[in-house]
C-alpha positions in Angstrom: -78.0 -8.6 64.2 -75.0 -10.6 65.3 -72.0 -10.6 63.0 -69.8 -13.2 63.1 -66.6 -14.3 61.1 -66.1 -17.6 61.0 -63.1 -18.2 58.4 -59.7 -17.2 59.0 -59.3 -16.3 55.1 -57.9 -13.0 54.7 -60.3 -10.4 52.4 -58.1 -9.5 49.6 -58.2 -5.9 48.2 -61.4 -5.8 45.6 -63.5 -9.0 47.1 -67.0 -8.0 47.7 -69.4 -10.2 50.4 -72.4 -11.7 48.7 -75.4 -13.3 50.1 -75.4 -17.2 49.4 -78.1 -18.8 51.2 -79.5 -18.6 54.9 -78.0 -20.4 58.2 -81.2 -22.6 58.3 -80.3 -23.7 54.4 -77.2 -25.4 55.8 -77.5 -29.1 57.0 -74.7 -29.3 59.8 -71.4 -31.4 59.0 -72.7 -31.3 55.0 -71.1 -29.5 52.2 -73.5 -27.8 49.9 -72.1 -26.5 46.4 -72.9 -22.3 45.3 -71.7 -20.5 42.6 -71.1 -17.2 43.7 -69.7 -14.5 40.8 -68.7 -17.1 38.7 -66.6 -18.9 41.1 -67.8 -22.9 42.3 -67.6 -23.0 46.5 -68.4 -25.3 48.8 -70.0 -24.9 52.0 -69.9 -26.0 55.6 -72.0 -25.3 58.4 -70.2 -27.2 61.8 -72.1 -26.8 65.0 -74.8 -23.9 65.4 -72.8 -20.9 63.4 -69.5 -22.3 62.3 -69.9 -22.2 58.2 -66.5 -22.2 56.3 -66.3 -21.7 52.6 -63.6 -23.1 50.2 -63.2 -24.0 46.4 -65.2 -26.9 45.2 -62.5 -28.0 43.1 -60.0 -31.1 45.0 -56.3 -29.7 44.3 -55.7 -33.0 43.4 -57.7 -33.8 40.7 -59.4 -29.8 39.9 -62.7 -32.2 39.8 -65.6 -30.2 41.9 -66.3 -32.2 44.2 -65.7 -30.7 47.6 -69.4 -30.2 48.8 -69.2 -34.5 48.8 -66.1 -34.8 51.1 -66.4 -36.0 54.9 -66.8 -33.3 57.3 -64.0 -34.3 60.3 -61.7 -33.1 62.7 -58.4 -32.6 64.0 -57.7 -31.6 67.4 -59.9 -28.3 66.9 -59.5 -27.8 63.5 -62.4 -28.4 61.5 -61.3 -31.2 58.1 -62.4 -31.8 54.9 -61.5 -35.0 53.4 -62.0 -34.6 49.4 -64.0 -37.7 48.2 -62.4 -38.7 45.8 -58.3 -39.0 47.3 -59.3 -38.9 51.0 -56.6 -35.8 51.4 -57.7 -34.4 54.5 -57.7 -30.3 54.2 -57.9 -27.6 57.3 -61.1 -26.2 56.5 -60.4 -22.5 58.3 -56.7 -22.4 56.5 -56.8 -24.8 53.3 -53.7 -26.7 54.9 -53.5 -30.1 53.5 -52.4 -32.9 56.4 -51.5 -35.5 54.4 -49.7 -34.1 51.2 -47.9 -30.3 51.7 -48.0 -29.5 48.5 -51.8 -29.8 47.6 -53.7 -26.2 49.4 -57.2 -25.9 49.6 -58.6 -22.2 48.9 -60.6 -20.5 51.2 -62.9 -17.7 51.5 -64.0 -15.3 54.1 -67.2 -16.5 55.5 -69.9 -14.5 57.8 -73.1 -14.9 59.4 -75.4 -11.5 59.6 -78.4 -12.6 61.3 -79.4 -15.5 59.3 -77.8 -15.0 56.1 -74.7 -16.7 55.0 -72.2 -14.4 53.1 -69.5 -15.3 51.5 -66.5 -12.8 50.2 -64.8 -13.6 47.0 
């Protein structure tokens, strides 16, 4: 079984991985919305095994709405652009392009075989 971390969010001191969904669950370049302990996340499958998690809630607005926003890019860097401002975020680091004061959060992501797991 092939692990593979795909987010560059760090794993704080008392976050636990949970199983969200499988690989196959994910529609590539569309965000699909989990609740995972209590906490609303978006995810992101890009390509074959790229999947990124971050919070469902736009830093603009704290509406969750995330899962909606256009899937892009940068360069390399994989972008989220929220759907309801069109702030374009980093989806690996949360760094907002347009507007340095708004931060996306991110989670730790991996893929163990098939299953999608997400550490919060």
């Amino acid at each position: 079984m092939e692990a593979r971390l795909e987010s560059s969010a760090t794993l704080h001191s008392g976050a636990a991985w949970h199983r969200v969904c499988r690989l196959g669950e994910l529609d590539d370049s569309w965000g699909e919305a989990a609740l995972v302990e209590g906490r609303q996340v978006a995810l992101f499958r890009v390509g074959e095994r790229h999947v990124f998690a971050v919070n469902h809630a736009d830093p603009a607005t704290r509406a969750n709405v995330m899962a909606r926003g256009i899937v892009g890019s940068r360069g390399n860097t994989h972008t989220i652009a929220s759907p309801l401002h069109k702030e374009v975020y980093s989806l690996s680091t949360g760094e907002c392009f347009g507007n340095p004061g708004l931060r996306l959060g991110t989670y730790p992501v991996r893929v163990v075989g098939d299953a999608v797991e997400v550490a919060v």
